[in-house]
Backbone as CSV, one residue per row, in Angstrom:
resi,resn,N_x,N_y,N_z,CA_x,CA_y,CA_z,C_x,C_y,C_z
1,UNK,47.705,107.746,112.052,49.080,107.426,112.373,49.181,106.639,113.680
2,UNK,48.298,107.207,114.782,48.364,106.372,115.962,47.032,105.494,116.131
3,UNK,47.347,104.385,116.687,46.072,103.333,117.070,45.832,103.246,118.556
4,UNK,44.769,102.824,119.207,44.790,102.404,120.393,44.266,101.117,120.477
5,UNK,45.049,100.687,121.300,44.255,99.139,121.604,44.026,98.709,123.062
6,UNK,43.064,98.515,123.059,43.082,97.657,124.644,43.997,96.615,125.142
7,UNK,44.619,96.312,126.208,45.354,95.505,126.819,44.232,95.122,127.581
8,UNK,44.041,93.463,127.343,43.563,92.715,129.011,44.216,92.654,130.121
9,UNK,43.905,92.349,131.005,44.197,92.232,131.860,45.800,91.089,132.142
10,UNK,44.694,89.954,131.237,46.402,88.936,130.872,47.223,89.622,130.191
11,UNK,47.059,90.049,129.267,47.784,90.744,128.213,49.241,91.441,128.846
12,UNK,48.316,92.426,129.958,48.967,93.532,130.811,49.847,92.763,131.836
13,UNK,49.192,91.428,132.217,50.445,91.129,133.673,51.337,90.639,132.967
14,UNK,51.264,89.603,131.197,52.473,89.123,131.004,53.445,89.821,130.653
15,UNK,52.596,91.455,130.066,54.070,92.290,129.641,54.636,92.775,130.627
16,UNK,54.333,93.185,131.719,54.716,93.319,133.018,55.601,92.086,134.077
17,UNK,55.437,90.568,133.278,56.746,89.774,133.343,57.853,89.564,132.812
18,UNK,57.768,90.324,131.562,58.565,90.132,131.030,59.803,90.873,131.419
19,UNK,61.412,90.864,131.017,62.072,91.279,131.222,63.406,92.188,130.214
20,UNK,63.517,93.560,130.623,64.341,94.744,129.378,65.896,93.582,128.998
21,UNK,65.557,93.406,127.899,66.300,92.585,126.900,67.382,93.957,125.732
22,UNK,68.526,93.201,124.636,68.660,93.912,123.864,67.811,94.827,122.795
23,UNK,66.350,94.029,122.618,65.150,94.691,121.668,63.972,94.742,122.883
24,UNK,64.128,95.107,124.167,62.329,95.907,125.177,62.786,96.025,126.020
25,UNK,62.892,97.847,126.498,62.736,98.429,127.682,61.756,99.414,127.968
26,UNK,61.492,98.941,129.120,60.229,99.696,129.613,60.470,101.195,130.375
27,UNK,59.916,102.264,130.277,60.083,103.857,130.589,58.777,104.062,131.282
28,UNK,59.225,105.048,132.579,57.994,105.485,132.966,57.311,106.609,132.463
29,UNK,55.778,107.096,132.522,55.422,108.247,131.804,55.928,109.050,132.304
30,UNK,56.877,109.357,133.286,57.864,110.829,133.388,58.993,111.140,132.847
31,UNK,59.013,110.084,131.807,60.633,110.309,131.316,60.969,111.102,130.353
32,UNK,61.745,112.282,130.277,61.972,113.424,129.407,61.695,113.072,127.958
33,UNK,61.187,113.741,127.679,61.597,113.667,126.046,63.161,113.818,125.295
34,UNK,63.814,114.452,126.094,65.426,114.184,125.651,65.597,112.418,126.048
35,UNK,65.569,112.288,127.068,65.943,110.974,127.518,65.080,109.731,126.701
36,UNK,64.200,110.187,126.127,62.919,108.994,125.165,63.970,108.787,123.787
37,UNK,64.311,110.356,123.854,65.232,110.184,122.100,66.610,109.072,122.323
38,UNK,66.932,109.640,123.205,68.191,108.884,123.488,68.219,107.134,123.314
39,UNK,67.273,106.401,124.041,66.640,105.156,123.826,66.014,104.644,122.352
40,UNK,65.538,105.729,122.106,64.619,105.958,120.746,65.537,105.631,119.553
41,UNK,66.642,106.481,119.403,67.963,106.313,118.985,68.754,105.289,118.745
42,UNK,69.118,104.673,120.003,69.824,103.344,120.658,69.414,102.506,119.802
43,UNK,67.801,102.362,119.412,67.241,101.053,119.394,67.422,101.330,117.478
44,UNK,67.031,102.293,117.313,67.705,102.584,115.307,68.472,102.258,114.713
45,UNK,69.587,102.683,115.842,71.243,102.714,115.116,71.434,101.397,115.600
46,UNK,70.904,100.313,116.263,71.382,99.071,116.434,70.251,97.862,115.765
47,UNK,69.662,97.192,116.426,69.254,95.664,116.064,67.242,96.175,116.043
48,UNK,66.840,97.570,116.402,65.522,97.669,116.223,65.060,96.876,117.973
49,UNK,63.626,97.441,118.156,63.003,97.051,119.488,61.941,98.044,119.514
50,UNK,61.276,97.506,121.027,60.197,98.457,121.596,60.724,98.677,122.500
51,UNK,59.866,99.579,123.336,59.725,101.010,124.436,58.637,100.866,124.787
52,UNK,57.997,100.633,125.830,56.917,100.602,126.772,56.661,102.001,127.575
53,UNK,56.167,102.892,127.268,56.466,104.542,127.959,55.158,104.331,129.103
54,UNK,55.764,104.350,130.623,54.268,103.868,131.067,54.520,102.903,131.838
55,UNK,55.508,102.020,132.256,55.819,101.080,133.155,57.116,101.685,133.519
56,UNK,56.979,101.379,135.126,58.317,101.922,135.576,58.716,100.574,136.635
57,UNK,59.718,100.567,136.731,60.444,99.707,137.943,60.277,99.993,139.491
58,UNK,59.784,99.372,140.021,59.755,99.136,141.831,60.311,97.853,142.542
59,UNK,61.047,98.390,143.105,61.845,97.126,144.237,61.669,95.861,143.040
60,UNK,62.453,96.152,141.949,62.691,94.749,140.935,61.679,94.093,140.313
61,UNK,60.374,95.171,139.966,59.480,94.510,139.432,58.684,95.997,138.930
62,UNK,58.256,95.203,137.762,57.559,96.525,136.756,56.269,96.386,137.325
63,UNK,55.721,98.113,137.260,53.995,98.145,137.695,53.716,99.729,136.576
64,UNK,52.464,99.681,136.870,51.934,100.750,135.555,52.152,101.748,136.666
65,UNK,52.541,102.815,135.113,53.478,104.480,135.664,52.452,104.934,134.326
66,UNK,51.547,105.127,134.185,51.183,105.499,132.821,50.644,106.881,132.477
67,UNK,50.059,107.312,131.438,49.538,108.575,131.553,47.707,108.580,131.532
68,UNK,47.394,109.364,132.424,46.114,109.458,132.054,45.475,109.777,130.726
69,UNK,45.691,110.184,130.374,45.209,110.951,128.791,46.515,111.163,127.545
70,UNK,45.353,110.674,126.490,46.499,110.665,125.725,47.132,111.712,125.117
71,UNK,46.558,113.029,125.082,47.061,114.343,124.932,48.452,114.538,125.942
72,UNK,48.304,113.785,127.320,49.446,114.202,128.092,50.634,113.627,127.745
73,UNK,50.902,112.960,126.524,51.503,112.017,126.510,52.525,113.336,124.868
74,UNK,51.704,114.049,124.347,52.000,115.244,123.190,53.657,115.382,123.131
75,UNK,54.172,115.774,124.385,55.839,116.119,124.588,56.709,115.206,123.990
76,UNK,56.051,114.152,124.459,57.042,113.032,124.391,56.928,112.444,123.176
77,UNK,55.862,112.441,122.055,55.687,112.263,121.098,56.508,112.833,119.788
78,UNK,56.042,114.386,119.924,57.023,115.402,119.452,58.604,115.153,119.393
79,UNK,58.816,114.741,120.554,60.845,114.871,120.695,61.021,113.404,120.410
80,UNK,60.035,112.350,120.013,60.453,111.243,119.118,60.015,110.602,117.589
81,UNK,59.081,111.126,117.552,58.870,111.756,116.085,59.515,112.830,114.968
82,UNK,59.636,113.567,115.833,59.922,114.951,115.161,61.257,115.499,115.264
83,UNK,61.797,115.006,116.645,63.011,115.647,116.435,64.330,115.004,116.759
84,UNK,64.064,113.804,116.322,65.601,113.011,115.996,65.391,112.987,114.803
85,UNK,67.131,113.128,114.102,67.859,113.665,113.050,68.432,112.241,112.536
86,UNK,68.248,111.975,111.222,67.146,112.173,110.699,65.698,111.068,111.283
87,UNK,64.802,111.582,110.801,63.194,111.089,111.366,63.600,109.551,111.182
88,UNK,63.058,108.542,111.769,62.850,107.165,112.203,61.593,106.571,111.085
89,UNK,62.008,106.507,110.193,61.339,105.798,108.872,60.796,104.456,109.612
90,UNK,59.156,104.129,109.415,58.249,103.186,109.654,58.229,103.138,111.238
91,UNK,58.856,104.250,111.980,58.592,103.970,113.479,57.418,103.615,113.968
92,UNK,56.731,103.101,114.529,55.441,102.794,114.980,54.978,103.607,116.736
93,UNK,54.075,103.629,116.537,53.458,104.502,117.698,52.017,103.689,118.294
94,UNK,51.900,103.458,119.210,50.214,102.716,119.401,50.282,103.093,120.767
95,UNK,49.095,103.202,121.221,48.801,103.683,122.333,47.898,102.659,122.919
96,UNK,48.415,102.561,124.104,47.170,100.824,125.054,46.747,101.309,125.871
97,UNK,45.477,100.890,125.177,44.484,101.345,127.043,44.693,100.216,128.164
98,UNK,44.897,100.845,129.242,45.067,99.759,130.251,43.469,99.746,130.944
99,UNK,43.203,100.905,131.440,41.656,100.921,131.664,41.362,102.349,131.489
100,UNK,40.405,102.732,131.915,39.390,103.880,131.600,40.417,105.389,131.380
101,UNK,40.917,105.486,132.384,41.988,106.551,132.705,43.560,106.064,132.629
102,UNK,44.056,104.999,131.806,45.401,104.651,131.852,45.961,104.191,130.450
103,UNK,47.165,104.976,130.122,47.252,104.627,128.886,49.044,104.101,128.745
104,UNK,49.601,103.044,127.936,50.810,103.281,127.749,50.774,103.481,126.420
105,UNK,52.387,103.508,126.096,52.824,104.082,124.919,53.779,103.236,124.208
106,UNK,53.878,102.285,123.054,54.655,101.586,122.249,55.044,101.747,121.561
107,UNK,56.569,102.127,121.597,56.753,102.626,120.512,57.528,101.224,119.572
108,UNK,57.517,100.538,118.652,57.954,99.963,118.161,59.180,100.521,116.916
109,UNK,60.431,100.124,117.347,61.669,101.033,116.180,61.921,99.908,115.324
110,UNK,62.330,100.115,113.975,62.926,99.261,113.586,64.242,99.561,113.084
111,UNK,65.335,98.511,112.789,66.398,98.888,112.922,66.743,99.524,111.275
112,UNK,67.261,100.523,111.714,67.879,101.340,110.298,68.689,101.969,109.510
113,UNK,68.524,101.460,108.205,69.686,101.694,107.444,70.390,103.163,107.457
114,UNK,69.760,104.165,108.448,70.740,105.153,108.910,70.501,105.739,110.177
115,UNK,72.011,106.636,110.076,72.818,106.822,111.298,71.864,107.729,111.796
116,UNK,71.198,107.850,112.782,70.807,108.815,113.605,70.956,109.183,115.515
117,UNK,70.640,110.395,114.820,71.326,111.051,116.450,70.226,111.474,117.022
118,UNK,70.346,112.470,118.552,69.129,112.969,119.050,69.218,114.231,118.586
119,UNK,68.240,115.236,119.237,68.748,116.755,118.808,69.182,117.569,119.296
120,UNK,70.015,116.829,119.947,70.896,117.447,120.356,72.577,117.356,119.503
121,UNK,72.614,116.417,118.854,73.216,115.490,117.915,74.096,114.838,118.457
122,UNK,73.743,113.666,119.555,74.410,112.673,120.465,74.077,111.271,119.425
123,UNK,74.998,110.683,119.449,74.732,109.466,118.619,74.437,108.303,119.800
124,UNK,73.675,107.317,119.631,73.329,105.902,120.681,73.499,104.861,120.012
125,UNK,73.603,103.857,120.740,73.347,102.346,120.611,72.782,101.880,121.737
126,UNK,71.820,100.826,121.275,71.665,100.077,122.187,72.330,98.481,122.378
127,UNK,73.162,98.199,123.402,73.850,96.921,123.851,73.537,96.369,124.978
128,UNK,73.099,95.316,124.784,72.265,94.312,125.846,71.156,94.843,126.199
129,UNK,70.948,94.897,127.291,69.685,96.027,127.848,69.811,97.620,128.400
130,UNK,71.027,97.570,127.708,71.293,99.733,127.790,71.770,100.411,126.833
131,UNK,71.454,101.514,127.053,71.369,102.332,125.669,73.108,103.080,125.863
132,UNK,73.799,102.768,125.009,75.028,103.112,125.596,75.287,104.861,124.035
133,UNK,76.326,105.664,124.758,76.426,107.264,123.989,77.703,106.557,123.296
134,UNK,77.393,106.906,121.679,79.146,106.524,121.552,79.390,108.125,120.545
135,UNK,81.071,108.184,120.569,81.407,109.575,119.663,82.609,108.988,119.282
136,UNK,83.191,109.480,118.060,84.201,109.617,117.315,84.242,108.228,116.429
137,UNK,85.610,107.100,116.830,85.432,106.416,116.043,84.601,105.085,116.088
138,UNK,83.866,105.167,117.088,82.888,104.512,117.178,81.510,104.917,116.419
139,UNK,81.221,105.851,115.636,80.359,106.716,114.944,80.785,106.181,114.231
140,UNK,82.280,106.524,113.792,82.532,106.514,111.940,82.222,104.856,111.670
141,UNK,82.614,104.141,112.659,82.292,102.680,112.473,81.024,102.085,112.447
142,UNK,80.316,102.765,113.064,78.721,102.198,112.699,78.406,102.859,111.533
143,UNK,78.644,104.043,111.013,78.606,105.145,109.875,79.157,103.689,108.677
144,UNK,79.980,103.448,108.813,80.384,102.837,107.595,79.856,101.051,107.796
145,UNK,78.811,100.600,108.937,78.903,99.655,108.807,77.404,99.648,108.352
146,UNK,77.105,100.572,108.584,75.411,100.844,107.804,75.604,101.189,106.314
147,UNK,76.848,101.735,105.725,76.387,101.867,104.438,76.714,103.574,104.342
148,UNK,76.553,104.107,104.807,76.362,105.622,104.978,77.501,106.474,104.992
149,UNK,79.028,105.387,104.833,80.254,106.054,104.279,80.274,104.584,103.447
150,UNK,81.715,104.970,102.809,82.008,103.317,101.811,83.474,103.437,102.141
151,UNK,84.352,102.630,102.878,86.004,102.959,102.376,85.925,103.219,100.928
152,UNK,85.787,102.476,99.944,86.469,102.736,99.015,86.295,104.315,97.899
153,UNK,85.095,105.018,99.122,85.543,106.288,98.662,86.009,107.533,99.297
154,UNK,86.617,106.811,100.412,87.681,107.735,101.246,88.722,107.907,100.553
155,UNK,89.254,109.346,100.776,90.489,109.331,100.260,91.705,108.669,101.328
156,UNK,92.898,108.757,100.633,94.294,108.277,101.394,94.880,109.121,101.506
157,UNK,94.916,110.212,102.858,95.562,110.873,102.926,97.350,110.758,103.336
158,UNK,97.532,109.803,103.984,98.426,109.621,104.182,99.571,108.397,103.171
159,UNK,99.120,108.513,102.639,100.205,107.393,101.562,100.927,108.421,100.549
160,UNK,102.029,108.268,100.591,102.723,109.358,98.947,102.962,108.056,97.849
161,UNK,103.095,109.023,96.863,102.886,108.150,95.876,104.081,106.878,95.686
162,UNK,105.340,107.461,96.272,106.495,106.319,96.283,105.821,105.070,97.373
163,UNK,105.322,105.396,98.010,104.924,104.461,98.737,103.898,103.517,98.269
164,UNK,103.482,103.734,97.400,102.263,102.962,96.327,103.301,102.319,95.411
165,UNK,104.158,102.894,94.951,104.828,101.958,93.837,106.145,101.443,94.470
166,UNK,106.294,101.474,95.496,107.284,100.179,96.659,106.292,99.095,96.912
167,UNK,105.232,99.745,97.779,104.185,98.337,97.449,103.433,97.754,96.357
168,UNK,104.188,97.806,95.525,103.660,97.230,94.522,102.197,97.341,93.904
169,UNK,101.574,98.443,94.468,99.949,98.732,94.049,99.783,98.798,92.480
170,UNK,101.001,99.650,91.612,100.324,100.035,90.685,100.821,98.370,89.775
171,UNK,101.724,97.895,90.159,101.867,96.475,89.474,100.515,95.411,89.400
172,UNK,99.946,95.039,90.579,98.699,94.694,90.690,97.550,95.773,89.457
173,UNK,97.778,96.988,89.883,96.696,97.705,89.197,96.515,97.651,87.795
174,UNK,98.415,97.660,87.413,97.755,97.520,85.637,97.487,95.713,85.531
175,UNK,97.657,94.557,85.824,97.077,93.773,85.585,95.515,93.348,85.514
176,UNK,94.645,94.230,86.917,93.752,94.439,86.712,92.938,94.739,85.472
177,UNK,93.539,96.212,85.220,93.507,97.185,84.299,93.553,95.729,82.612
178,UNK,94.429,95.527,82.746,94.061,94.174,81.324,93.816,93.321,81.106
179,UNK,92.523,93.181,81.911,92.251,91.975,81.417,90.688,92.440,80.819
């Protein structure tokens, strides 16, 4: 399930120029496993990206924050694998050696056809380069823009039926209806 690959040296300074966009932000290896989901999340329920776990920010410039071993890295694996609701279908995981004792963590998301939360059951997006919390009808709207409600099988709670045949619905409807 997981690979490792070596990073060169070039490899390592250009990802370290690069800069956290709407699809790559970079995390240092201390960052909670609640807080990994949250990002983890962001990047699902929106346009898909990577996560660099392992570079952190100093005075406006990324340098390696990484983990020594890749066992130390177990926590954070767990609470993004395992326990966002529902699981992250084709998520990718690879692990880079930077050198002997340094490892980061990639997680590559892709974006998906459903709604998921953390487990805590916080819903995310990610917009521009931050992972922003949304609730209520900002849910139901990504909910239905993924597919995962349909209007047309909500009910209408609020319409009575005189109000359907003032607007003229059922006139339209039986024409439908014959052809």
């Amino acid at each position: 399930m997981f690979k490792t690959e070596e990073l060169t040296k070039t490899e390592l300074d250009n990802l370290l120029k690069k800069k956290e966009t709407h699809y790559l932000d970079f995390k240092s290896s201390d960052i909670s496993g609640k807080d990994l989901q949250r990002h983890i999340v962001g990047f699902a329920n929106a346009d898909g990206g990577e996560i660099y776990v392992g570079i952190a920010e100093k005075n406006g410039e990324f340098c390696i924050h990484s983990f020594q071993n890749i066992e130390s890295a177990n926590q954070l694996l767990q609470a993004a694998i395992i326990e966002i609701n529902p699981n992250i279908e084709d998520l990718i995981v690879d692990f880079l050696q930077t050198n002997k004792d340094s490892y980061l963590i990639r997680f590559v998301i892709p974006k998906s056809p459903k709604l998921h939360h953390t487990s805590s059951g916080d819903c995310y997006v990610r917009l521009s380069a931050q992972t922003q919390k949304i609730k209520g009808e900002e849910v139901a709207s990504l909910a239905y823009s993924k597919g995962f409600f349909k209007y047309e099988e909500q009910p209408v709670n609020s319409t009575t039926p005189d109000e359907i045949i003032e607007q003229g619905h059922l006139l339209i409807l039986s024409k439908v209806l014959s052809y």
